[in-house]
N, C-alpha and C positions, 0 to 999 in steps of 0.2 A: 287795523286792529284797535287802535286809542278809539275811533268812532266805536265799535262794539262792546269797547271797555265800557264806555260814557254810557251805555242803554243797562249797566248792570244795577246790580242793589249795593247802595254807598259802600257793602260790610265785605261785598263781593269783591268790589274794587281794590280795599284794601289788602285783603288777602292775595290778590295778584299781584300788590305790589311789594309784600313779603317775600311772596315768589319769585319777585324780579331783583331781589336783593339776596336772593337764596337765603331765606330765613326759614327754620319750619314754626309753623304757627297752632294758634288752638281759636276757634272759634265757639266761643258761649251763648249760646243764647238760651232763653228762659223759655217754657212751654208753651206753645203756640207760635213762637217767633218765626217757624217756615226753613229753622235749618234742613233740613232733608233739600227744599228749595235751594237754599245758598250752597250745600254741599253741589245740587248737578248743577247749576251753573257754574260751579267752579272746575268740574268736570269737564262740561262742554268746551271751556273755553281755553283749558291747559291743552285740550288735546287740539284746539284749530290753531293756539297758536304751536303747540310741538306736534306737526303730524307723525315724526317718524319715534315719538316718545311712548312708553307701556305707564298706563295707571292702575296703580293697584287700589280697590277701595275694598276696607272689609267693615263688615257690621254684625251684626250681636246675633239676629237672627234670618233663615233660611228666606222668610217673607218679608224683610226690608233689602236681602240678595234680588230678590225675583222686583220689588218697584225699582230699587235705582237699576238696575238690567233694563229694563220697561221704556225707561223714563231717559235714557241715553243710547242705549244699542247703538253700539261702535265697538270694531274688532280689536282697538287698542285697548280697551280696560274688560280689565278681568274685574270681576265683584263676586266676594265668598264671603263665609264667615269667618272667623280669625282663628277657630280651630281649622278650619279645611285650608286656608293661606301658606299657615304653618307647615301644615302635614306634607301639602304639596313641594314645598320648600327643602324639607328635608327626609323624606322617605325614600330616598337614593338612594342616599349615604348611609346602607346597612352598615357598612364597619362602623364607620361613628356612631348608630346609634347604640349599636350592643355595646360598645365599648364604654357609652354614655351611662346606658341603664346599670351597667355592672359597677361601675360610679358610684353612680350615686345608692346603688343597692347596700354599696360598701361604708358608705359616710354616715355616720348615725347621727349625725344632724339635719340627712334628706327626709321627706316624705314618703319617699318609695321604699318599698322593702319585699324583697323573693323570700325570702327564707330567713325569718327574725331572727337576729343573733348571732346566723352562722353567714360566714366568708364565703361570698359568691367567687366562684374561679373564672380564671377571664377566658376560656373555653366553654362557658355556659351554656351560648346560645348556638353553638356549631353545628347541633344538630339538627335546630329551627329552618326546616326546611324553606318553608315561606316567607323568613326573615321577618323582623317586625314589621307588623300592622298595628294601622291604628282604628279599632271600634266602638259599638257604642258603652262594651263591658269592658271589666277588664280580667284576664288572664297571665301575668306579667311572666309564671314558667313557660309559659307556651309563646310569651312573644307580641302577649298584646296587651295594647297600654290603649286606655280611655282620656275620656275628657283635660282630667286634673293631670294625669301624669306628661303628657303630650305639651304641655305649657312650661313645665319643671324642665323635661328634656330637651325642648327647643332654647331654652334661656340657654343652658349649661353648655349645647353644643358653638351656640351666637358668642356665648363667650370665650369656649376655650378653642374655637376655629375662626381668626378672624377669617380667613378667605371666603367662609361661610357667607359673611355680612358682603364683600365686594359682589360677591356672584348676585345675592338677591339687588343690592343696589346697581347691580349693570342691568339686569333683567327690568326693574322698574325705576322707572327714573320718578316718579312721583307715587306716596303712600298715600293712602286718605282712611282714615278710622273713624268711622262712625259711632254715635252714641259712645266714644272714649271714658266715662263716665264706669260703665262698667265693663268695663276691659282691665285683664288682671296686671297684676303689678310687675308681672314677671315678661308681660307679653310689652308695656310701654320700655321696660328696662333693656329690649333687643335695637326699641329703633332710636331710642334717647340714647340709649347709652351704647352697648354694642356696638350699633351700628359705625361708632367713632374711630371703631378700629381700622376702618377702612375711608382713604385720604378721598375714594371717588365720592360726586357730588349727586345728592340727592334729597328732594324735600317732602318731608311727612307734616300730615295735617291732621289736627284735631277737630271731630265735631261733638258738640255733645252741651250737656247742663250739669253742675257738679248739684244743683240742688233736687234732679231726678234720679241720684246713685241710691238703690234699692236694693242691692242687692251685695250679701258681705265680702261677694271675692272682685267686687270691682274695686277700681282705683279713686275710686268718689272723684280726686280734683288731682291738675298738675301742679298746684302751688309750688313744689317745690324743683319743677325745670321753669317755671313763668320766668321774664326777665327782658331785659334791655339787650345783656350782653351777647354776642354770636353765637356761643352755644346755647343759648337759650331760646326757649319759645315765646314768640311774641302771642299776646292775649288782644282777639279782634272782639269786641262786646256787640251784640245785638241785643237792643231793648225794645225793639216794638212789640207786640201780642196781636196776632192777627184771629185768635178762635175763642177770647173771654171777652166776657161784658167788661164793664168797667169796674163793680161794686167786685165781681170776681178778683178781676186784675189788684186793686186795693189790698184785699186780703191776702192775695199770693205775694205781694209784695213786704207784709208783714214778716209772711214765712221765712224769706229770702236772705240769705247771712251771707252772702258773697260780693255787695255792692253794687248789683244788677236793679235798677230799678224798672219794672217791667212799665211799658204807656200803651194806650192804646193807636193799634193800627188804623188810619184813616182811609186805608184801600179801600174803594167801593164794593171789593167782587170778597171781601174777604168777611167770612163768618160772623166778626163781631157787630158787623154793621148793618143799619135796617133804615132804611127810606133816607139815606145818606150821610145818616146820625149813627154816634157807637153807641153800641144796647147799653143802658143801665144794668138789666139782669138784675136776679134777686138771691141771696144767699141769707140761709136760714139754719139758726143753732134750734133744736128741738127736741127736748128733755122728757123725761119721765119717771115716777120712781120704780117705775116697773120696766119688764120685757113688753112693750104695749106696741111693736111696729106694725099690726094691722091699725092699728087707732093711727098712729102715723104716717101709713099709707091713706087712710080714709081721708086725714084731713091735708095732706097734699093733695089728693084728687079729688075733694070737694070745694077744697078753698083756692086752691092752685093751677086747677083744671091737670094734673099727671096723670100720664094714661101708662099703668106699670104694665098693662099687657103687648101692647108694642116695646120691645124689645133692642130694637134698633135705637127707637127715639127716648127711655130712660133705663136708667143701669141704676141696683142696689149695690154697691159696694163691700165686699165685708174682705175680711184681713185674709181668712185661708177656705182652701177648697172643704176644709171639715165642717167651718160655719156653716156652711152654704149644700153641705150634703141632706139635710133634713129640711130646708126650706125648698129644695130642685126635687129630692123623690130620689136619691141614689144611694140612700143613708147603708144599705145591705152591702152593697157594693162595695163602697170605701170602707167600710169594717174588714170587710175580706181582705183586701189589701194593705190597710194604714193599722191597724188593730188584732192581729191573729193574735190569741192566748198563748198561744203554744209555742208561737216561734219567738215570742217575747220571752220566755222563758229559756229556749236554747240559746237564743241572744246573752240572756244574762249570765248562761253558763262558759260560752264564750271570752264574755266580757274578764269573766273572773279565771278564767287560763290565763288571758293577756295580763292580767292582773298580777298572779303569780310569778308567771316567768320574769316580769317588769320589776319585781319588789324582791327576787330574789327569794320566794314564799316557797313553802313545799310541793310541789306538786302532783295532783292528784291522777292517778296514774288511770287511762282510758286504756282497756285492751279494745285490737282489730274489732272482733265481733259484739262487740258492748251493745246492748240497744240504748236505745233513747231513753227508754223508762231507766235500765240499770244506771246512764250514767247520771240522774238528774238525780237518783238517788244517793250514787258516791257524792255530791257534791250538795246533796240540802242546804242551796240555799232560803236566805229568809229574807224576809221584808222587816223594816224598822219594829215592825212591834215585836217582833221574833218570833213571826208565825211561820211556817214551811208554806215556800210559793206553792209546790205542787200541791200542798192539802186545800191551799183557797183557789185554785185553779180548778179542782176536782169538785169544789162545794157548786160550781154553776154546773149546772146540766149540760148545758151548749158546748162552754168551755170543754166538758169534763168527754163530749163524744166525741171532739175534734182530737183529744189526747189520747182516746180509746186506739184514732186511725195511725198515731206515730210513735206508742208507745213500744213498739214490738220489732220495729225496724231498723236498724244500724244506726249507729249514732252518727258514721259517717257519712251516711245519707243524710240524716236529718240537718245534719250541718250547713247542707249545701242549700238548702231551700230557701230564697230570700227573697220577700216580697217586696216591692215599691209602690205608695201610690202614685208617681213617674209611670208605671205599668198601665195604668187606668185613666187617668186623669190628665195627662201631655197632652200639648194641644200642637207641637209644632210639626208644623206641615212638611211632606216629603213628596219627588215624584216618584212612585213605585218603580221605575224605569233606571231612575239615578242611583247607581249602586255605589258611585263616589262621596255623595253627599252624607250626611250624618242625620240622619231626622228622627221621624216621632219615635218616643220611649215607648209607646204603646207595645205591648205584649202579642204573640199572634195570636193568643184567642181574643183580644181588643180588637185587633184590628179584623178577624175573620164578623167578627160582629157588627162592625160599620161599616161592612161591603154588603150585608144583609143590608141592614136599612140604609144606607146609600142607594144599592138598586128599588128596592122599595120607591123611596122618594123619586129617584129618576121616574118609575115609573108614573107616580101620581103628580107628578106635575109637568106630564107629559113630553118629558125629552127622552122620546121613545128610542131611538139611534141610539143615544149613549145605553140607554137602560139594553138592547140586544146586544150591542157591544160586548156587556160588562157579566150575560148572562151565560143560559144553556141553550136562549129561544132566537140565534141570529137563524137559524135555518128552519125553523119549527113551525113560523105563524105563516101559514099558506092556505088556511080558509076560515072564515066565517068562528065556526067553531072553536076553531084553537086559538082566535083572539080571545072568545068567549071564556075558555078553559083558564090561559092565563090571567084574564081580570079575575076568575075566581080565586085563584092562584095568591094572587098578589091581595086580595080582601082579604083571606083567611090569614096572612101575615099583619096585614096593618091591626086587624082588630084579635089579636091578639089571647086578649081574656085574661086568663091564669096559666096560659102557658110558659114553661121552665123556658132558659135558654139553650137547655140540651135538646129541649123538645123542637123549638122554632131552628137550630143548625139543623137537624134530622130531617126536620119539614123544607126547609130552604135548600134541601140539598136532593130530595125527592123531586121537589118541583119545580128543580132547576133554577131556581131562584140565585142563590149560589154554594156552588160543590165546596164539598169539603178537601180541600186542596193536601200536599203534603205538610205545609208548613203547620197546618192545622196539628195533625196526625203526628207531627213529631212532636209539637207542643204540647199535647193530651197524653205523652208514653211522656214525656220527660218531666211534665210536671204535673202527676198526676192530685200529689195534694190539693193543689192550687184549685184542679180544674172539676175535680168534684165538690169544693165549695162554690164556685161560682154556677158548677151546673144548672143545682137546684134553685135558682134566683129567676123570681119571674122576668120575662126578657122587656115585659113593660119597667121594669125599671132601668135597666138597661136602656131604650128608648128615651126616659129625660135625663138620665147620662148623655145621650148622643146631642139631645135639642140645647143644653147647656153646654157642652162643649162644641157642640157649632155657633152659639151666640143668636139662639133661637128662643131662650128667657132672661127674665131680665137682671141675672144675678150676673157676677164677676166678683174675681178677685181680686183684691186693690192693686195687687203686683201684674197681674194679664192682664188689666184696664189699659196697662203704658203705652202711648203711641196713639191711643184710642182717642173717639169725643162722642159725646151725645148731647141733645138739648137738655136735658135733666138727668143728674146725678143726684141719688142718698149714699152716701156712706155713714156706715156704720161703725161706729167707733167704741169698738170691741176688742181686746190685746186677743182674744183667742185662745189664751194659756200659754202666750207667746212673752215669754221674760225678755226678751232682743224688743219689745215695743212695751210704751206705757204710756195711754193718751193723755191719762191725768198729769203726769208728770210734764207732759209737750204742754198744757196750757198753765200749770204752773211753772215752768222752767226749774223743780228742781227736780234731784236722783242724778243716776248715772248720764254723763254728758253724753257720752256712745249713744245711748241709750236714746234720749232727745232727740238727739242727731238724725237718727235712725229712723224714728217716729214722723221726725219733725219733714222728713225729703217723703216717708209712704205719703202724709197726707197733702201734701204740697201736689204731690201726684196725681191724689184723687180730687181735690179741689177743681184743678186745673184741665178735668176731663168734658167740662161743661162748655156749652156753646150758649147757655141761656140761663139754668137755675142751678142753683146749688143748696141743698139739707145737707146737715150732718143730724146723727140721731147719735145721742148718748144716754145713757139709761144708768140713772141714778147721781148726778152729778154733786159736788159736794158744792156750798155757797159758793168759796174761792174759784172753783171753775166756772161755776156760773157769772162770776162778776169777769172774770177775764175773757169770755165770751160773748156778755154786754158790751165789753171793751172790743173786741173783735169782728162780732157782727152788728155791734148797735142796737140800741135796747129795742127798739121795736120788730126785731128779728129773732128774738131770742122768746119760743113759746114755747111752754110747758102742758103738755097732753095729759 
């Protein structure tokens, strides 16, 4: 075994040797450094040397479950995400967790709440047949608890059952968490701390970079279990960069507040290197005082040679999926979902119930059969100028028809209607077959839509088997003709035209293409608001909905990009209307620290997504950001369009 040791990566070696001193550790390394690498080697090698040992690893998401699966398959280690780790962990133990949720339902300093206000009885849940589940909503009278609440009540039960913590630590004798970084604070506090309650021996590992925490309910850093002492976690640093140039690596190094100085990798086989030298690579600041990114696109692919229509090989970056709905073609689309007039309004009437009862305010009395118009008018509210939302709601036409279809219906209907663009827009992948697993938020008529063009595409780029598979034609195509019939079939979907997308379901379920299943049909009776807005939308926009979230043009959003690389990245450095980010402030270093903070780990992100160029476009910059920019990329990188 020390000969096997000897063939590892220096960072690797050390980590076994925390191991061998039962330490639990945290491994850092900066972007491109090949952690996912150092984590399966440290996999492979915990389990040859303990074969009769269980490794647990979890990561963030479903498609870094399925590479380290891939990339180790061995019956010892299990690999989930950290919600399904949990869930598995304690979905058992129905008495504890009803008794849990009734808890915390009761403590008014929890998060969770059944019945605001009022005293949950600890017979609640007795007559939850099916005992709590955990899905991808939530219903918490009925018994089901989602994402956020499943992380609260696995802390509370790790704490208040140590026997809880022995059983997971006899089950697994080694933990490994990936990307730790953004993993909740609630969920590091079970195996840091919790798990203390219990004398047996077990070691958990960090993988991750505290300066890619993007996201607000992770735990950015462990600064505060880092340390020498035994209960502390030892800090293993990785600084090579095995996928930036160097002028890249430079800059990312600037970004970096942690004392990681990243260098470059001199592995022959590795991305930054070209005829056995590391790439310089080019990184370019590019101003305007205008919105001028086609002139910017122009003169990266004229001066640059960037080919923005291959997709694989360069990515625009912008901050959120809204940016990017009118430069992709799905602008209809995400209105429907992120922008409804109308529910924004029952929102706000909401808002201000919870308001009342919260303030002790009087409250405005909703009977049973109230419609939605009656109660929007018990409650007139107004906007800052003190104008009645419902009278500028009513001044748009659009606005004023989509009010026409909910003003007459119960108010307690209209309560329940809540859209996400989560609904539309999720990109995480699931297998249809995995009913344990948690995956895409896509809606069922999302998804009955990209089983339409999914077979489509099967079919036109010929992987006919899957496409009969997936169809109505496994038994159909038996001569000459009925190949003939289906090409016609599958033409008159690809081209489209001006057809709605009720038109092309109708049509795709006629021609077999693909049936309207149940899931559909319950979807269209339960939500029906929903799905006569989206009907009338022609299904060609829908179509670069699908080609952008399959990563078939060349936009992204700077937070999807993570884990990513291409030879040429532009990001766009645009806040979005997002107050949690502010560029200007990230190259002046002043305003809200959070803030910086925040700003300062997205762009470190997107920086570091390149294998070869790097633009930033910022449009309208003030001098001071331009001169800290000369400071940054160097004056002769800094051009103005």
């Amino acid at each position: 075994m020390v000969e096997e040791r000897l063939k590892l990566e220096p960072d690797v070696q050390k980590i076994l040797q925390c191991i061998d001193n039962k330490r639990n550790f945290l491994l850092s390394g900066g972007a491109g450094s090949g952690k996912t690498y150092s984590l399966v080697q440290v996999i492979r090698q915990v389990i040859a040397e303990n074969q009769t040992a269980k490794v647990a690893c979890m990561t963030y998401t479903n498609a870094a479950v399925k590479e380290i699966e891939e990339r180790v398959n061995h019956t010892n280690l299990n690999v989930s995400t950290i919600h399904d780790f949990l869930w598995d962990n304690i979905k058992h133990f129905q008495k504890e967790l009803k008794s849990a949720i009734i808890a915390l339902a009761n403590d008014e300093g929890s998060k969770i709440s059944i019945d605001e206000g009022n005293l949950i009885p600890a017979d609640f849940f007795d007559d939850c047949e099916e005992g709590i589940q955990y899905k991808e909503y939530l219903k918490l009278k009925e018994g089901i608890i989602s994402h956020d609440e499943l992380l609260i009540i696995a802390n509370y039960l790790f704490e208040k059952y140590p026997k809880l913590n022995k059983i997971v630590k006899d089950k697994y004798q080694f933990i490994f968490i990936d990307e730790y970084q953004d993993t909740n604070k609630a969920v590091v506090d079970i195996f840091l701390n919790h798990f203390k309650k219990s004398k047996k021996q077990n070691i958990i590992g960090f993988f991750g970079d505290a300066m890619q925490s993007i996201y607000d309910d992770g735990i950015g850093n462990l600064d505060e279990y880092k340390g020498d002492a035994t209960d502390k976690v030892i800090e293993v640093k990785k600084a090579k960069n095995r996928r930036n140039p160097r002028k890249v690596i430079d800059l990312a190094n600037r970004l970096r507040t942690d004392g990681i100085v990243q260098e470059p990798s001199v592995d022959e086989n590795a991305p930054n290197m070209t005829d056995g030298q590391v790439k310089e690579g080019s990184i370019l600041f590019i101003h305007s005082p205008n919105e001028n990114l086609s002139a910017v696109k122009q003169y990266l692919t004229g001066n640059h040679c960037w080919h923005f229509e291959n997709a694989q090989e360069t990515k625009e970056l912008n901050l959120t999926h809204n940016l990017i709905a009118d430069k992709a073609g799905f602008r209809a689309l995400m209105d429907i979902y992120d922008s409804d007039p109308v529910l924004r309004l029952k929102s706000d009437i909401l808002s201000k119930i919870k308001y009342n009862k919260k303030n002790n305010k009087p409250e405005i009395e909703i009977a049973e059969n109230d419609s939605f118009d009656v109660v929007v008018d018990k409650f007139k509210l107004k906007n800052r100028q003190r104008q009645l939302k419902k009278d500028i709601l009513l001044q748009d036409p659009t606005s004023a028809e989509l009010y026409q279809q909910l003003k007459d219906r119960p108010f307690s209907d209209v309560r329940k209607i809540y859209l996400t663009k989560d609904a539309l827009i999720d990109d995480k992948k699931q297998d249809e077959e995995d009913e344990n697993k948690k995956g895409s938020k896509r809606d069922n008529l999302i998804k009955h839509l990209f089983k339409i063009q999914n077979n489509i595409v099967l079919y036109k780029t010929g992987r006919y088997n899957e496409f009969l598979r997936a169809t109505d034609y496994r038994d159909k195509i038996t001569r000459i003709a009925d190949k003939r019939k289906l090409k016609n079939n599958i033409d008159s979907l690809v081209n489209v035209g001006d057809k709605t997308i009720e038109e092309v379901i109708n049509d795709a379920q006629e021609k077999g293409i693909c049936l309207i299943d149940d899931k559909l049909e319950h979807f269209k009776a339960k939500n029906e608001y929903l799905y006569n807005r989206v009907k009338g939308v022609q299904f060609s926009e829908f179509q670069k909905l699908y080609d952008y979230l399959e990563g078939k043009t060349p936009f992204s959003t700077q937070h999807k990009t993570k884990g990513t690389e291409f030879n040429n990245v532009l990001v766009i450095l645009d806040n979005g209307g997002w107050n949690n980010y502010n560029f200007q402030n990230l190259f002046l270093n002043s305003g809200t620290q959070s803030v910086i903070k925040r700003t300062q780990n997205i762009f470190y992100v997107c920086c570091t997504r390149t294998k070869d160029n790097l633009a930033v476009f910022y449009q309208n910059p003030s001098q001071q950001v331009i001169d800290n920019a000369t400071e940054w990329f160097g004056v002769n990188n800094v051009i103005k369009i």
